[in-house]
C-alpha positions as CSV (number, residue, x, y, z in Angstrom):
1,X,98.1,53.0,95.1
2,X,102.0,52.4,94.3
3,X,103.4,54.5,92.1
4,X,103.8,51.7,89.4
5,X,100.2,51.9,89.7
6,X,97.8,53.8,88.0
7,X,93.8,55.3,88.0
8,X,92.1,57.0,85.3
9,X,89.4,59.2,85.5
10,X,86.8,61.2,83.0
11,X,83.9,62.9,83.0
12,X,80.4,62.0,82.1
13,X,80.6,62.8,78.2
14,X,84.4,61.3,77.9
15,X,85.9,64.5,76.2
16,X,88.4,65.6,79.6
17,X,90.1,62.6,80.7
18,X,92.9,62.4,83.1
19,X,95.2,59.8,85.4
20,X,96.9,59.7,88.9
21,X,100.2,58.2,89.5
22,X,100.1,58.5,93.2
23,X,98.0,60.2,96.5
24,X,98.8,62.1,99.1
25,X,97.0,59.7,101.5
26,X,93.8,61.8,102.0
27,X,90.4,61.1,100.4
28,X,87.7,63.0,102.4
29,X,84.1,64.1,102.3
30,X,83.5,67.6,103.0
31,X,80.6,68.6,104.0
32,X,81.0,73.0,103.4
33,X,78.6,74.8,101.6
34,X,80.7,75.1,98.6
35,X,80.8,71.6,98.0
36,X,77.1,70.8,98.6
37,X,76.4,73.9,96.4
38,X,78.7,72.3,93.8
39,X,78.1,68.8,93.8
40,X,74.5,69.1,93.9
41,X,74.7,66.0,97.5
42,X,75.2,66.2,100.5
43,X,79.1,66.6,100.2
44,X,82.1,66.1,98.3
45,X,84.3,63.0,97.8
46,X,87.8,64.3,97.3
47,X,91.3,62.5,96.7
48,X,94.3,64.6,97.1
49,X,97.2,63.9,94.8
50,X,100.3,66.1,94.1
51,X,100.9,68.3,91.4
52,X,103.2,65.4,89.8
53,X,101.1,62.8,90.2
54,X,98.2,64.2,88.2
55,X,98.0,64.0,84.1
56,X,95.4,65.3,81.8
57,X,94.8,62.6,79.1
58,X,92.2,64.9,76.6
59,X,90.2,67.8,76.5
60,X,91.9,69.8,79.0
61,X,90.8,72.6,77.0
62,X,87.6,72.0,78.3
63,X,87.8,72.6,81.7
64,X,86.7,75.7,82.9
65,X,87.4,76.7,86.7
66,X,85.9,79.1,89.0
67,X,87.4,80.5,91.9
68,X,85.4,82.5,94.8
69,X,87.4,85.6,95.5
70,X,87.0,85.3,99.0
71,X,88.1,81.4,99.1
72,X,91.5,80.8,100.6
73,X,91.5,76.9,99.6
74,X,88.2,76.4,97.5
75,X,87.9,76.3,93.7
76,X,86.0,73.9,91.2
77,X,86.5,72.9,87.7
78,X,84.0,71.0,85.6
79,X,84.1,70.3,82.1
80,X,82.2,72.8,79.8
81,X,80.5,70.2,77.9
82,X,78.6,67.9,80.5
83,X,79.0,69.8,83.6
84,X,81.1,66.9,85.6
85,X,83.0,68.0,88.6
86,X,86.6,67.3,87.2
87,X,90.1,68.0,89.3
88,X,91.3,71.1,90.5
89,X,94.0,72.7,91.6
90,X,94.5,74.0,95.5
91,X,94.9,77.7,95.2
92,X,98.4,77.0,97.1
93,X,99.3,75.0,94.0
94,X,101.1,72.3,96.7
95,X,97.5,69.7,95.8
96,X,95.1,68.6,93.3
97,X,91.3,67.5,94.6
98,X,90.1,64.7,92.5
99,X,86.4,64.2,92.8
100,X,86.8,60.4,93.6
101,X,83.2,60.3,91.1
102,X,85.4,61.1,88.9
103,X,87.8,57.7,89.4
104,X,87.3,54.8,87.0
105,X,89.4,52.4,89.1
106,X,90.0,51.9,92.6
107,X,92.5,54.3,93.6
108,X,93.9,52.2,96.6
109,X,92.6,54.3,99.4
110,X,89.3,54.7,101.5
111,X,87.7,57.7,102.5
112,X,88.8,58.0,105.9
113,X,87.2,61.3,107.6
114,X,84.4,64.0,107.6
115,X,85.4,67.9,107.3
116,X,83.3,70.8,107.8
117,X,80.9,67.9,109.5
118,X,79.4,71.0,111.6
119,X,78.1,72.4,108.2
120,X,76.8,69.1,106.7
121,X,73.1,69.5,105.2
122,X,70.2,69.7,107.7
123,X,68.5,67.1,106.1
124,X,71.4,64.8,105.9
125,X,70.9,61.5,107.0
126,X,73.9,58.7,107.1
127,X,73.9,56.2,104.6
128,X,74.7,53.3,106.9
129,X,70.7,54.0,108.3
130,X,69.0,53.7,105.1
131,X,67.5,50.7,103.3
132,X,70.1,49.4,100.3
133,X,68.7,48.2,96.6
134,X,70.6,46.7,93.7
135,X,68.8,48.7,91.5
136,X,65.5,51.1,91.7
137,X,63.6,49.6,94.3
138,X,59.4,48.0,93.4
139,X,56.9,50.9,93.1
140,X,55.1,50.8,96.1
């Protein structure tokens, strides 16, 4: 993504809305604990931007956050109406992780790598190994 360039993003219900002017070149899935706990799959699918490059549109005021005390890097925030994963910001303050869910446009990059791979699910299996459907596959 340029920086004339720019990608919005909202939660499920609409009311917190947001936009990135920029990235910092990673998007990643991590594969911790935390993030499986948070996002409910078998990892997280983060952009980083900077601090600059990231906007609230609306509803800010309904983002909550929560923050393990024994976390150096990991929080979440989520908007208190639906429950959607929304951005947060690093506890070093130098990075906001966008749950690329999250995006509504393309924000220019790919994924490009794994972390915390050795703590991925048990029962994760890759996606490039299972069958593919436009839409709910025929009852069987």
């Amino acid at each position: 993504m340029s920086e004339s360039n720019v990608v919005t993003g909202m939660c499920l219900c609409g009311k917190v809305s947001y936009e990135l002017t920029g990235n910092l070149g990673i998007f990643q899935y991590c594969h911790c604990s935390r993030c499986r706990k948070f996002t409910g799959s078998a990892h997280s699918a983060n952009l980083l931007v900077l601090p600059d490059q990231f906007r609230w549109l609306s509803g800010e005021e309904y983002v909550g956050r929560y923050e393990p005390e024994e976390a150096r890097h990991f929080a979440t925030s989520f908007c208190t109406n639906c429950g959607s994963s929304m951005p947060w910001l690093a506890q070093s303050g130098k990075a906001v992780a966008v749950p690329a869910g999250t995006l509504d446009g393309d924000p220019g990059i790919k994924p490009f790598q794994n972390i915390f791979w050795d703590s991925r699910a048990e029962w994760y299996a890759d996606s490039n190994e299972l069958p593919r459907y436009a839409e709910l596959p025929d009852k069987k």
